[in-house]
C-alpha positions as CSV (number, residue, x, y, z in Angstrom):
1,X,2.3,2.4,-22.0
2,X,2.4,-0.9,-19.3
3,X,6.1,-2.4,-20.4
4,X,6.5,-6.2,-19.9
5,X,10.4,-7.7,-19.5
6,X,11.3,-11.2,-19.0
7,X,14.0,-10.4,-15.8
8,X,17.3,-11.7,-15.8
9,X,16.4,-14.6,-12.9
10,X,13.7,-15.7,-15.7
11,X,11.1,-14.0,-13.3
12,X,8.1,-11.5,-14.2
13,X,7.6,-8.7,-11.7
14,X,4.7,-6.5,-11.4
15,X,4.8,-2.4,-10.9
16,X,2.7,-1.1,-8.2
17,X,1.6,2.5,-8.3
18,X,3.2,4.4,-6.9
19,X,1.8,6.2,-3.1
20,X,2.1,10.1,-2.3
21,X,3.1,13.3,-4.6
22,X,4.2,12.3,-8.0
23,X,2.5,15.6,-9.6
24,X,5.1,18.2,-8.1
25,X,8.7,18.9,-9.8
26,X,10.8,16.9,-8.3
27,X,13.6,13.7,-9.3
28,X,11.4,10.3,-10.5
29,X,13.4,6.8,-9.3
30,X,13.3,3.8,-10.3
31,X,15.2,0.2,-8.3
32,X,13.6,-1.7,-10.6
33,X,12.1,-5.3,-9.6
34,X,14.1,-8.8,-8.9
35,X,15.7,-10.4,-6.0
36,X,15.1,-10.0,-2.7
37,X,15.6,-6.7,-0.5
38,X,18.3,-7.7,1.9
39,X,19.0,-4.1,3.4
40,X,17.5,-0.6,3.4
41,X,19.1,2.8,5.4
42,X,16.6,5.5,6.1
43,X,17.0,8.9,7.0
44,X,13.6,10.4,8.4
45,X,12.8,12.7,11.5
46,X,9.1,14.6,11.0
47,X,9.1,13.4,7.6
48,X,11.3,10.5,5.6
49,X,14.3,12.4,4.6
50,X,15.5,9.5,2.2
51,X,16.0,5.6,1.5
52,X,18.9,3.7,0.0
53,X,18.6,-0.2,-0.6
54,X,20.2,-2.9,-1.2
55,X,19.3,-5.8,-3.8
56,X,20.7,-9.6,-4.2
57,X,20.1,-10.1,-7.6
58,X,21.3,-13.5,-9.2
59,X,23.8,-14.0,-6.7
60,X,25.4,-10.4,-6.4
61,X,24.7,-7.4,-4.1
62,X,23.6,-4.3,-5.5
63,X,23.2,-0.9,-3.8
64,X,20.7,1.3,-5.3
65,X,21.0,5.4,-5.5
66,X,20.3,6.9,-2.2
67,X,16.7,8.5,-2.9
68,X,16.5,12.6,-0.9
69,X,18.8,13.6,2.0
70,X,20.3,12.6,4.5
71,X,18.9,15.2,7.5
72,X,17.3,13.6,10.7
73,X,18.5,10.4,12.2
74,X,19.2,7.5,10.4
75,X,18.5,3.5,10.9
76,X,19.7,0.3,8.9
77,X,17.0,-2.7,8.3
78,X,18.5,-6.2,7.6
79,X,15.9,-8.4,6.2
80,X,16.5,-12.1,6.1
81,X,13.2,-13.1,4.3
82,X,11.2,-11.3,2.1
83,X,9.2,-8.1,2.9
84,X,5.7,-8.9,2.3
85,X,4.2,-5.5,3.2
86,X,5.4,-2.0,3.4
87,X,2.7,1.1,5.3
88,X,3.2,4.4,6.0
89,X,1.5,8.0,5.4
90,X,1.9,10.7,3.1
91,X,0.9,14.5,3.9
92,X,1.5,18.7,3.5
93,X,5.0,19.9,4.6
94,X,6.0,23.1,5.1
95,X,9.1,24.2,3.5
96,X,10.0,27.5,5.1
97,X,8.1,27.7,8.7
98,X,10.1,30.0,9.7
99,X,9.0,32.1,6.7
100,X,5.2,31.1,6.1
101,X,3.5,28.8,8.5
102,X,0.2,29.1,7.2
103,X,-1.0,26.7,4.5
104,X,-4.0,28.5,3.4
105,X,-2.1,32.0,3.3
106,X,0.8,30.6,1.2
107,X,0.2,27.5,-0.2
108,X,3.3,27.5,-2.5
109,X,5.2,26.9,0.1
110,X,4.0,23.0,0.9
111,X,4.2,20.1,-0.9
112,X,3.1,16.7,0.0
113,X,5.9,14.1,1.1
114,X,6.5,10.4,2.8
115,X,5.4,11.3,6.5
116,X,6.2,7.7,8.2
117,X,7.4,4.3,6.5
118,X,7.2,0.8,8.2
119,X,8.0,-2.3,6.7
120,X,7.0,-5.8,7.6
121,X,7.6,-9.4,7.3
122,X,6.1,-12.8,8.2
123,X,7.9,-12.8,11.3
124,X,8.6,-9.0,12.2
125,X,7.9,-5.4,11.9
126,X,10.6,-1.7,11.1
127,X,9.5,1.0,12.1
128,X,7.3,3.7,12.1
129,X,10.2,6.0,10.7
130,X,9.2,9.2,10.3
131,X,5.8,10.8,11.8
132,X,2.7,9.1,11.5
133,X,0.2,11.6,10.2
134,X,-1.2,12.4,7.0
135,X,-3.2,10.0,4.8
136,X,-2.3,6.4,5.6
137,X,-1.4,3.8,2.2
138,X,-0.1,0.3,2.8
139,X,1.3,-2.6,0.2
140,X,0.6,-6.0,1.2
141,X,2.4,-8.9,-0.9
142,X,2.3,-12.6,-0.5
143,X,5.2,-13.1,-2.8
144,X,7.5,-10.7,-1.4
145,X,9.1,-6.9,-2.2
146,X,11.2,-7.2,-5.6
147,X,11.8,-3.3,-5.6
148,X,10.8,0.3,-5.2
149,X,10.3,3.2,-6.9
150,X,9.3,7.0,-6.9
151,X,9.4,10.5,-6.3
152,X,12.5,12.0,-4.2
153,X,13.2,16.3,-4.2
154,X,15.7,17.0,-6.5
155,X,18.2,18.6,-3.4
156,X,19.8,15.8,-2.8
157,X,21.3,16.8,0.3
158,X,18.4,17.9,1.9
159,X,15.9,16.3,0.4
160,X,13.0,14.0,1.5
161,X,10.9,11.2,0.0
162,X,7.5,12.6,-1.8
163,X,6.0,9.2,-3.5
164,X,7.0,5.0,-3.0
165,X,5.8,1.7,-4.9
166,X,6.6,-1.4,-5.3
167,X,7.8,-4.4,-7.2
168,X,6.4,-7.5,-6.5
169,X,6.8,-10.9,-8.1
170,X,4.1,-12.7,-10.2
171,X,3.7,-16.3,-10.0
172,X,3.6,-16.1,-13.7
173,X,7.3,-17.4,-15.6
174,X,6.2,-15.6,-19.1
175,X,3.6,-14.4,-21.1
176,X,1.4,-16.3,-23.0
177,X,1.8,-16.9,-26.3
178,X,-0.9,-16.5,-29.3
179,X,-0.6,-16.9,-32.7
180,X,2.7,-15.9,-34.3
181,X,3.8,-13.3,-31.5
182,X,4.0,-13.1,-28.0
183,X,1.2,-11.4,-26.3
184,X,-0.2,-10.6,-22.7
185,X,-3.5,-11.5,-21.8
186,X,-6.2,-9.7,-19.1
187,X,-4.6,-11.5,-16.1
188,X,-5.9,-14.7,-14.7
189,X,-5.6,-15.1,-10.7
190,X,-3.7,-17.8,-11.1
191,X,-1.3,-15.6,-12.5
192,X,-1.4,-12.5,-10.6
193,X,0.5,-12.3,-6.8
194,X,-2.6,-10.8,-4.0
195,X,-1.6,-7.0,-4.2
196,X,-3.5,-5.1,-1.3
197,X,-2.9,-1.7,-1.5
198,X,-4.4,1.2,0.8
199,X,-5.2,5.0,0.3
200,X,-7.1,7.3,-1.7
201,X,-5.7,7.3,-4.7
202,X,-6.7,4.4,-7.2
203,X,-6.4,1.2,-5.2
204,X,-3.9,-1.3,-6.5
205,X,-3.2,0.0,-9.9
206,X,-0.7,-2.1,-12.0
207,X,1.7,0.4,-13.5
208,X,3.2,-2.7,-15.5
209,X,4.4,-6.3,-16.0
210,X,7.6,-6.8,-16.5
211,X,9.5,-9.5,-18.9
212,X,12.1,-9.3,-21.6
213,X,11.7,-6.8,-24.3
214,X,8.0,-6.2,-25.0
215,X,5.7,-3.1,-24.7
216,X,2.2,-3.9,-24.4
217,X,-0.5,-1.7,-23.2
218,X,-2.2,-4.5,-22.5
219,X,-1.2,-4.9,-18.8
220,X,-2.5,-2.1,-17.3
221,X,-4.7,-3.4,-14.7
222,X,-6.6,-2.5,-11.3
223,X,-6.4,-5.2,-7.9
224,X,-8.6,-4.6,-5.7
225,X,-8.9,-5.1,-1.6
């Protein structure tokens, strides 16, 4: 069911869909949307090992979780305007290739995971981090990154990123009201940030809309290109 919140900065935030392997066992994560993205570390080398960001949220700093490991090399992003897109591929990985190297003879032994991420502005562009193969996905947002979420492996140590998606604000300051209860609409444009999202999964699915405590399934819906 699509949740819709009212944030704390009086702001409504919408949740992307999430890009890559959210099917597998594995640890679900969730930043949650509002603010800006000031700062994010990344671990990666063949693969994204892991992400940890960092939020200013009405005034005050917040670091999030670190999401998977901390293997491979590592860089730190400081953003001083809003990330309006984020990119990157998601493909098979071989857990033990030392053990089995062949997909087709042991298939239990890959999952898919974040191959590459870059990240984007108005004025500049991170990355790639990580390795560029796979199937390519991309989140283009005129109002700005408000958040992530997703998939990580549940090693912690040695982990790696397997799904990412994205907050992003809506130029909407509540839902509407009708009759003697609050209620959400289908979406106007007027209403609804440009979301561009890439890849072959559903394109530019609205997980929800966020804004202070209502539940309405009534959200849920599909942006296209």
């Amino acid at each position: 069911m699509s949740r819709v919140r009212l944030d704390e900065d009086g702001e409504m935030y919408i949740k992307v869909k999430s890009k890559g392997n959210t099917k597998d066992f594995g640890k679900e994560w969730d930043d949650g949307g509002g603010g800006q993205v000031k700062q994010i570390c990344i671990w990666y080398g063949d693969l994204v090992c892991g992400i940890q960001v960092s939020y200013e949220r009405n005034g005050t700093t917040f670091l999030s979780e670190r999401h998977g490991g901390t293997e491979g090399d590592f860089e730190q992003i400081q953003f001083h305007e809003p990330i309006t897109w984020v990119s990157g591929h998601y493909g098979s990985w071989c857990l033990e290739p030392d053990i089995y190297a062949d997909e087709e003879e042991a298939p239990y032994n890959y999952t898919q995971v974040i191959r590459s991420l870059k990240f984007g502005t108005d004025q500049a562009t991170y990355g790639p981090f990580g390795y560029e193969t796979g199937t390519p996905f991309r989140f283009k947002m005129n109002t700005g990154c408000a958040g992530f979420h997703g998939h990580s492996s549940s090693n912690e140590d040695y982990g790696y990123l397997k799904a990412i998606g994205v907050y992003v604000r809506s130029l909407a300051k509540s839902p509407l009201v009708g009759g003697s209860s609050l209620s959400v609409p289908p979406p106007t444009p007027s209403l609804i940030p440009k979301v561009e999202v890439e890849g072959n999964q559903v394109e530019g699915e609205i997980e929800s809309i966020f804004s202070e405590g209502i539940d309405h399934d009534a959200c849920r819906r599909g942006i296209r290109q």
